[in-house]
ROBA-57387 format. One line per 4 residues: number of its first residue (from 1); their letters; for each residue x, y, z of C-alpha. Coordinates in steps of 0.05 Angstrom, whole numbers, plus 32768, in hexadecimal, padded with zeros to 4 digits. Example, Ala and Ser with C-alpha at 12.3 -4.5 7.8 and 13.67 -1.06 7.14 Angstrom:
<atoms>
1	AS	80F6 7FA6 809C  8111 7FEB 808F
</atoms>
This chain:
<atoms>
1	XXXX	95DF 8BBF 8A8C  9613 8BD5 8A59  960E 8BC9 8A13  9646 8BC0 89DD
5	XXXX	9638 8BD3 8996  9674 8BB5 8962  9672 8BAA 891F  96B4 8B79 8935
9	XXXX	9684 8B5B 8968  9682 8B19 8978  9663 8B00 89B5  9645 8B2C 89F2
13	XXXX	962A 8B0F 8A2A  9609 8B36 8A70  9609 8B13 8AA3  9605 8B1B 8AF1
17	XXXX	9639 8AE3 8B02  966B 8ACA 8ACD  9679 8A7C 8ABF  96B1 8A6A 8A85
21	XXXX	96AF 8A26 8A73  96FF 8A11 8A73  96FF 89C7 8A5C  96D8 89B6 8A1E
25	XXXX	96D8 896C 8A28  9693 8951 8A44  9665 8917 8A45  9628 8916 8A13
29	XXXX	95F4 8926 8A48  95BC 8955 8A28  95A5 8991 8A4D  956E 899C 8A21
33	XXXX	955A 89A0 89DA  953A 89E4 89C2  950E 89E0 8983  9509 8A1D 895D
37	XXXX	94D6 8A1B 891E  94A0 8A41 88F2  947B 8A59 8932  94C1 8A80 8945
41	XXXX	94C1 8A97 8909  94E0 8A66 88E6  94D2 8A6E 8898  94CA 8A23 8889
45	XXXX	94CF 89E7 88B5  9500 89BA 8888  9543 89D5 8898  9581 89B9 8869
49	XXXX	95B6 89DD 8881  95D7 8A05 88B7  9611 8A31 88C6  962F 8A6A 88F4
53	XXXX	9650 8AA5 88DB  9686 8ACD 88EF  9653 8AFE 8911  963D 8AC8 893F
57	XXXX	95F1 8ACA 8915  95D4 8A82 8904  95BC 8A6F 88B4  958C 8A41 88A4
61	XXXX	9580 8A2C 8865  9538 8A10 8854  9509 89F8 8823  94E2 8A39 8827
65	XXXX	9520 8A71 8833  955A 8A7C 8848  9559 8A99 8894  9588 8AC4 88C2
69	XXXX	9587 8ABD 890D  95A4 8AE8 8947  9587 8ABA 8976  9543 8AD6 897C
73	XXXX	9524 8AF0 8942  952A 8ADB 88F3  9537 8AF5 88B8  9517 8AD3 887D
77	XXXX	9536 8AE0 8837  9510 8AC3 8800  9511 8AD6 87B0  94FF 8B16 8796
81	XXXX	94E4 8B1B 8753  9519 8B3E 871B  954A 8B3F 874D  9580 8B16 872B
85	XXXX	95B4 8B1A 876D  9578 8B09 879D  956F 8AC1 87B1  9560 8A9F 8775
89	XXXX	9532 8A6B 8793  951A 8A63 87D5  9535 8A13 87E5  9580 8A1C 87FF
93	XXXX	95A0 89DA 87F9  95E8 89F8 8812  960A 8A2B 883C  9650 8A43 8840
97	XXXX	9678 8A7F 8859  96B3 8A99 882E  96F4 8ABA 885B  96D6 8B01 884D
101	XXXX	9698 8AF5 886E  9673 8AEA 882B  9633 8AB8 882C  962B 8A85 87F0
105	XXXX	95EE 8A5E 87ED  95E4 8A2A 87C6  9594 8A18 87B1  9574 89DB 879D
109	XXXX	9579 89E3 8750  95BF 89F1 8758  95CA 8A3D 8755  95FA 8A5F 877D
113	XXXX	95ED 8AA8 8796  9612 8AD6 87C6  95FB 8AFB 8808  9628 8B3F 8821
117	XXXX	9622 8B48 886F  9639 8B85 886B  9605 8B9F 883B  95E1 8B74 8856
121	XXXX	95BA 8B5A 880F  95CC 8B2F 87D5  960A 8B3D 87A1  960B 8B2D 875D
125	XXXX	9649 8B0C 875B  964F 8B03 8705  9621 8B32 86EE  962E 8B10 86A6
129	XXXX	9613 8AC6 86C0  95C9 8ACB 86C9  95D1 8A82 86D3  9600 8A6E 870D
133	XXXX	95F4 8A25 8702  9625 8A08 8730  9623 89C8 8760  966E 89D0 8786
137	XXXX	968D 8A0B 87B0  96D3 8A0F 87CC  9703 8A40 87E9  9745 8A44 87E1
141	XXXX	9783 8A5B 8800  977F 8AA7 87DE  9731 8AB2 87F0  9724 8AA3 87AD
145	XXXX	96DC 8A83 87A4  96D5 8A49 876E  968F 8A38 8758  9689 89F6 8724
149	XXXX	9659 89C8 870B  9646 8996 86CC  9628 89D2 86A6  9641 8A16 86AB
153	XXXX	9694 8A0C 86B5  96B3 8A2A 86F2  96BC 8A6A 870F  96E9 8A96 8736
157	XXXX	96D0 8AD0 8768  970A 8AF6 8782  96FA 8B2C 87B3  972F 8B65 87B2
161	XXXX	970D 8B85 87F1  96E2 8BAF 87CC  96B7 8B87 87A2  96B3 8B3C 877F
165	XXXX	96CE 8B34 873F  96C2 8AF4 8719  96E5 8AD0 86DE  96BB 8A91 86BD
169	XXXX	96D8 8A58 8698  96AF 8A35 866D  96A2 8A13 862D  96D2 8A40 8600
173	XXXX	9706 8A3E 8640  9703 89F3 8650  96E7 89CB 8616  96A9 89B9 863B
177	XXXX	9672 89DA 8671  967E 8998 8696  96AA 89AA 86CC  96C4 8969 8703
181	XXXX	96F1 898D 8730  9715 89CD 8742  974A 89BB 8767  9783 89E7 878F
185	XXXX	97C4 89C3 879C  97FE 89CA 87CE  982A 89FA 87A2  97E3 8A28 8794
189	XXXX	97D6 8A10 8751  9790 8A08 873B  977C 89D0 870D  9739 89C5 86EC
193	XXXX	971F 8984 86D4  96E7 898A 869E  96D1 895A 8665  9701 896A 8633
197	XXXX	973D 8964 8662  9767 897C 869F  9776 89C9 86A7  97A0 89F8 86CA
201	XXXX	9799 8A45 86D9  97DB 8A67 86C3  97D7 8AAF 86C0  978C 8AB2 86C6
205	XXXX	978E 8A87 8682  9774 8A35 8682  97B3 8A14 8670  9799 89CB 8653
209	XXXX	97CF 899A 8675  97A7 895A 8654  976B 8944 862D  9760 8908 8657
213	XXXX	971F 8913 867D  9729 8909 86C5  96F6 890E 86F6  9719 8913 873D
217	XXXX	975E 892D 8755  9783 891B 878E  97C7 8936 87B0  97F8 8910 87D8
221	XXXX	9842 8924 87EF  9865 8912 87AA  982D 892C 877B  97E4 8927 8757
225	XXXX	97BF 88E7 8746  977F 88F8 8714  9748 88BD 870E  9725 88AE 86D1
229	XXXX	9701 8873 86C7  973A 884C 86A6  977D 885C 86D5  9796 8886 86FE
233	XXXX	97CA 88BB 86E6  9808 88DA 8719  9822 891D 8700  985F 8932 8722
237	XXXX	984F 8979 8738  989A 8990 8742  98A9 896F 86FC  9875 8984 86DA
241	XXXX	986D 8942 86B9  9841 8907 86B5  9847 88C1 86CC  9830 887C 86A8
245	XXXX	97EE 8871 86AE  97D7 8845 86E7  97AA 8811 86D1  976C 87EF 8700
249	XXXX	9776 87AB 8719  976F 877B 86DF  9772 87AC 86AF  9724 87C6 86B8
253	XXXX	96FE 87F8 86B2  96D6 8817 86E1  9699 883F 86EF  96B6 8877 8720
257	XXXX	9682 8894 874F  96B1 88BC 877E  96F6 88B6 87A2  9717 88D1 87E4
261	XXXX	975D 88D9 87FD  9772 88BA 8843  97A8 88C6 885F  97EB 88A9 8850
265	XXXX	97DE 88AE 880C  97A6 887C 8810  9770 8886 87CA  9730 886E 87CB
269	XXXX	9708 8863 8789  96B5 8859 8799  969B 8828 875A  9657 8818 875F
273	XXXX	966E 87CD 8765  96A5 87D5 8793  96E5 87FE 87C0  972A 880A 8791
277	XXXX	975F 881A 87C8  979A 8838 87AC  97DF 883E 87CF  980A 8876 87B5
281	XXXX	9840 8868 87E2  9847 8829 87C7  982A 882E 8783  9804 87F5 878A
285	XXXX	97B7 87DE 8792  97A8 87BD 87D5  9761 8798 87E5  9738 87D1 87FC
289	XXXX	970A 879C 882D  9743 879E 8852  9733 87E5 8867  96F2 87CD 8879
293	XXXX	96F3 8796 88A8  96F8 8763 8867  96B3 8783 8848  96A2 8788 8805
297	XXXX	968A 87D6 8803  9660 87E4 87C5  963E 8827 87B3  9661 884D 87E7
301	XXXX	9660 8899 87EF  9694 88BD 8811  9682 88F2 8845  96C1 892D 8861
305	XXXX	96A8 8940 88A4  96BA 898A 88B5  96FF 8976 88D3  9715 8947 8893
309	XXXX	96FD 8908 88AD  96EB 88D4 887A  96B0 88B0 887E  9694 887B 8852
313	XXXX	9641 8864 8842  962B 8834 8810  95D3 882E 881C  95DA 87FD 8850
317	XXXX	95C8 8829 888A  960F 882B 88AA  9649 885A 889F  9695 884B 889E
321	XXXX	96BD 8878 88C8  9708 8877 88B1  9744 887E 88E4  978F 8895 88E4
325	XXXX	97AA 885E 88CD  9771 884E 8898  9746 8817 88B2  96FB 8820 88BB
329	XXXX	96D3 8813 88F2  9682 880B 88DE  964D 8828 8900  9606 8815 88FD
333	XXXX	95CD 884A 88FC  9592 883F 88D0  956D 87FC 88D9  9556 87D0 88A3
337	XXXX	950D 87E0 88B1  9515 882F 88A8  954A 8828 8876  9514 880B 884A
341	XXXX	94E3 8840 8855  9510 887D 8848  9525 8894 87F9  9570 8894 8808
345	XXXX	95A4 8899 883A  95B0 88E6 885B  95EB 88EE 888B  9607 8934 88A7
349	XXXX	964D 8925 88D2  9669 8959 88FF  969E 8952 8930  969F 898A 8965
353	XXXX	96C8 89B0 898F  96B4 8980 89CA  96D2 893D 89AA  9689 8929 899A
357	XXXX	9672 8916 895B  9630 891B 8947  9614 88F7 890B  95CA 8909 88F6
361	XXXX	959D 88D5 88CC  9560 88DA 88A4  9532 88AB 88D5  9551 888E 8904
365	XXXX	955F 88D5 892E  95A3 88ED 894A  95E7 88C4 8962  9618 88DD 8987
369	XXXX	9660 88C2 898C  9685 88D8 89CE  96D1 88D7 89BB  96E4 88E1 8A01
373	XXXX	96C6 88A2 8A1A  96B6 8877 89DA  9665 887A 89EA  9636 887B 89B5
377	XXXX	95F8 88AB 89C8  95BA 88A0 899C  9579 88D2 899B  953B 88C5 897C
381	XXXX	94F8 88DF 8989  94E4 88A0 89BF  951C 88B4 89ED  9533 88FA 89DD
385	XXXX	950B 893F 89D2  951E 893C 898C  94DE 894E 8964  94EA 8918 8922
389	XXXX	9517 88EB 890F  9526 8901 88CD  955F 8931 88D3  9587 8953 889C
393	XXXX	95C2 8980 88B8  95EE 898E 88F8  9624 89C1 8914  9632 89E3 894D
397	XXXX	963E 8A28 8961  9675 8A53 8981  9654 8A3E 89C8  9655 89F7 89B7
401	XXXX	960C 89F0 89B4  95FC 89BF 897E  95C8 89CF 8947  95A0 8993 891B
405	XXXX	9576 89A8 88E3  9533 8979 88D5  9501 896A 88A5  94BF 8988 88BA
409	XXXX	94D1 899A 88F6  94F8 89D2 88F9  953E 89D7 892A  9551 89B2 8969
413	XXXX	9587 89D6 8988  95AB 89A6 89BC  95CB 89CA 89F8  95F7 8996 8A24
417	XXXX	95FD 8990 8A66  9634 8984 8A9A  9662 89B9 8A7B  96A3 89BA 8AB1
421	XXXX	96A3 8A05 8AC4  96D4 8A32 8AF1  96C3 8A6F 8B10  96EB 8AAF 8B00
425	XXXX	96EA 8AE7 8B2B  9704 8B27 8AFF  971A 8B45 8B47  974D 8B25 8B71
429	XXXX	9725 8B29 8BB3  96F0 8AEA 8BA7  96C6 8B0C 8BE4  96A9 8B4B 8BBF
433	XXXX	9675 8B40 8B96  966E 8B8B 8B7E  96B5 8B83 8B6A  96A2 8B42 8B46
437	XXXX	9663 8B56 8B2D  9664 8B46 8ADA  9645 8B81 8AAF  9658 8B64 8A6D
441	XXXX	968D 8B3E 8A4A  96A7 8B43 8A00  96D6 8B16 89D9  96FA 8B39 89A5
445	XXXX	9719 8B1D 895D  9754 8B18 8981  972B 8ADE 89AF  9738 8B0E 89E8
449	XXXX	9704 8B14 8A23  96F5 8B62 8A38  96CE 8B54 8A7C  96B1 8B93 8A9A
453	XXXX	9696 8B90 8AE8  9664 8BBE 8B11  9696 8BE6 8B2C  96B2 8BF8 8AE9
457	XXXX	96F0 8BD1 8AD9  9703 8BB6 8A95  9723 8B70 8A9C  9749 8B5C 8A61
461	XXXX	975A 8B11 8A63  977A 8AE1 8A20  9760 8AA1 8A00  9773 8A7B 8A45
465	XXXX	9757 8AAA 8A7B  9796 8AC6 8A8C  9786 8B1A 8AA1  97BA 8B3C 8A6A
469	XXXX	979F 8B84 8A85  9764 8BA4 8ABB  9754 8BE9 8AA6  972C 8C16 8ADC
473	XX	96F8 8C40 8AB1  96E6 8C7D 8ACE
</atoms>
């Protein structure tokens, strides 16, 4: 068996035979379900979040450590005494992968902290913040990294290649520690919303553009509405001017929670008693239970799955998914009888690369919404191999296996079944199996397959399966 050793790596597979799955669209029919916990090594059994990185290893973040695995062992980090740039404290609440391969991980009393694959250990990332209190993370369009939160202002990590260099705005920068929002618009400005008012970077300086305290920005075709709890505000971003003030219907005040963008230019505003739908197009208000089957929504939370998708909750057991043209179909998943016995609501949404979406709940188990055929799937521990109820996160990886982290017990990883395959014989004569004999196959970052055979050919093939190039290695 030959072995490939890459640092630009990112799948190898030996096999005797070679299958390639061609079609990605398949019925929810489960294989099996794999659980992986403390006995594999596993450093805790509650498991809040999950991802893949660009090196094809699985994360885990727990209660008890954040965990690396290659798909049969684990590594465990946990904190390390006087270590300021090791983990910090060993409950992970988040996980997310920067465009340089960096790992930020968020923990449960909100510190943010930064793992190096390549040096494979933890980076101080602002050697002058022993703090790092922050509760948001997002990457924009440069590779810049912006941390923020409600007590220690924002920062920027830029990553010239070499190292990370941060820059912090705070209290003397911004007016206030409370930052809302860091926000990066079409033309690449960045605006920050904090207490005292509504920033922009120019020059690496925090411009103030108003003192109004707004506490969500949104961006549609002609420009920027900011929410506060007494209007809404449109600043033309080619102008460089603001609009009137917008006031709420009948003149009231509100108590803003949270608000979301659909699309045509659709704004929804989350009060605890009720939905504030807001067409820009138009400039007007329109009923927002029109949106929703003619129901009065109250307490709602919005939810982005990982391709945009809006979603919509409000403690009632049921979530709201939103479509193109900005109606919302609801769909049931937590009865009454376990929705009373649970401390709150807990959805994870992900959409994946089979048209399947897969929606985890905290006690009532797994669903499973087939795009391709409009069936809803639902696993629970009666009729499934899932090992509780009370789930907490879901993904998939690069093979389309899907991943759902649990409370108490561990990982189920779901493998489905009926996959439509093709066989692809790297010679042209189908009858010689030496000559079709697979050795090992390797897909570069170019998402080209390198398929070697017994009798020592290198098959070069693109995306599609079509052979570019055979090479005879001698």
């Amino acid at each position: 068996m030959s072995i490939i050793k890459s640092s630009s790596l990112h799948r190898i597979y030996a096999l005797l035979g070679l299958l390639f799955v061609l079609n990605p669209t398949i019925a929810v029919e489960i294989l099996r379900m794999e659980w992986i916990n403390d006995r594999d090594g596993l450093s805790q059994n509650t498991v809040r979040c999950i991802m893949q990185d660009n090196k094809g290893f699985m994360w885990f973040g727990t209660i008890n450590g954040l965990n690396r695995y290659n798909g049969k062992e684990f590594i465990v980090m946990l904190p390390q005494t006087g270590n300021f740039a090791s983990l910090p404290d060993n409950r992970i609440r988040s996980l997310q992968e920067d465009k340089h391969g960096y790992i930020w991980i968020r923990t449960t009393n909100n510190v943010f902290c930064c793992y190096d694959p390549r040096l494979e250990r933890f980076v101080d990332y602002d050697p002058t913040n022993q703090q790092k209190s922050f509760t948001h993370i997002a990457q924009f369009s440069n590779g810049d990294v912006w941390l923020w939160g409600a007590s220690d202002g924002c920062c920027r990590i830029s990553n010239d290649g070499k190292k990370l260099r941060a820059q912090r705005f705070g209290e003397t920068e911004l007016g206030s520690p409370s930052v809302h929002f860091v926000y990066e618009d079409a033309l690449q400005q960045t605006w920050i919303g904090s207490r005292s008012g509504l920033f922009r970077i120019d020059n690496n300086q925090a411009l103030k553009i108003s003192s109004e305290f707004f506490s969500s920005i949104h961006e549609t075709p002609d420009g920027l509405y900011l929410i506060s709890d007494q209007h809404l505000t449109y600043f033309n971003n080619k102008q460089q001017t603001f609009g009137q003030p917008i006031a709420y219907p009948g003149g009231q005040t509100i108590m803003l929670n949270m608000a979301t963008l659909l699309d045509n230019g659709l704004i929804l505003i989350a009060t605890k008693e009720e939905l504030i739908a807001f067409d820009s197009q138009q400039k007007i208000f329109i009923p927002a239970a029109t949106l929703f089957q003619n129901e009065i929504v109250r307490n709602a939370t919005f939810y982005t799955d990982n391709k945009g998708n809006k979603w919509v909750y409000n403690i009632s057991g049921s979530v709201w998914r939103n479509f193109p043209d900005n109606h919302f179909e609801k769909i049931n998943l937590i009865p009454a009888d376990i929705l009373t016995a649970i401390d709150a609501e807990r959805y994870e949404i992900y959409h994946d690369s089979h048209n399947i979406i897969w929606i985890t709940t905290y006690g009532n188990g797994l669903f499973a919404l087939d795009q391709n055929n409009g069936q809803t799937y639902h696993y629970t521990t009666d009729n499934s191999d899932l090992p509780t109820d009370y789930l907490l996160c879901v993904t998939e990886d690069r093979l389309g296996e899907i991943w759902v982290g649990t409370e108490f017990s561990g990982i189920s990883k779901i493998s489905l079944n009926n996959y439509p395959v093709k066989i692809l014989y790297p010679a042209s004569d189908e009858r010689s199996p030496r000559k079709n004999a697979v050795r090992l196959i390797y897909e570069d970052r170019q998402g080209r397959f390198w398929i070697g055979t017994r009798t020592g050919y290198l098959h070069i093939y693109d995306a599609s399966f079509i052979k570019l190039k055979s090479h005879k290695i001698d």
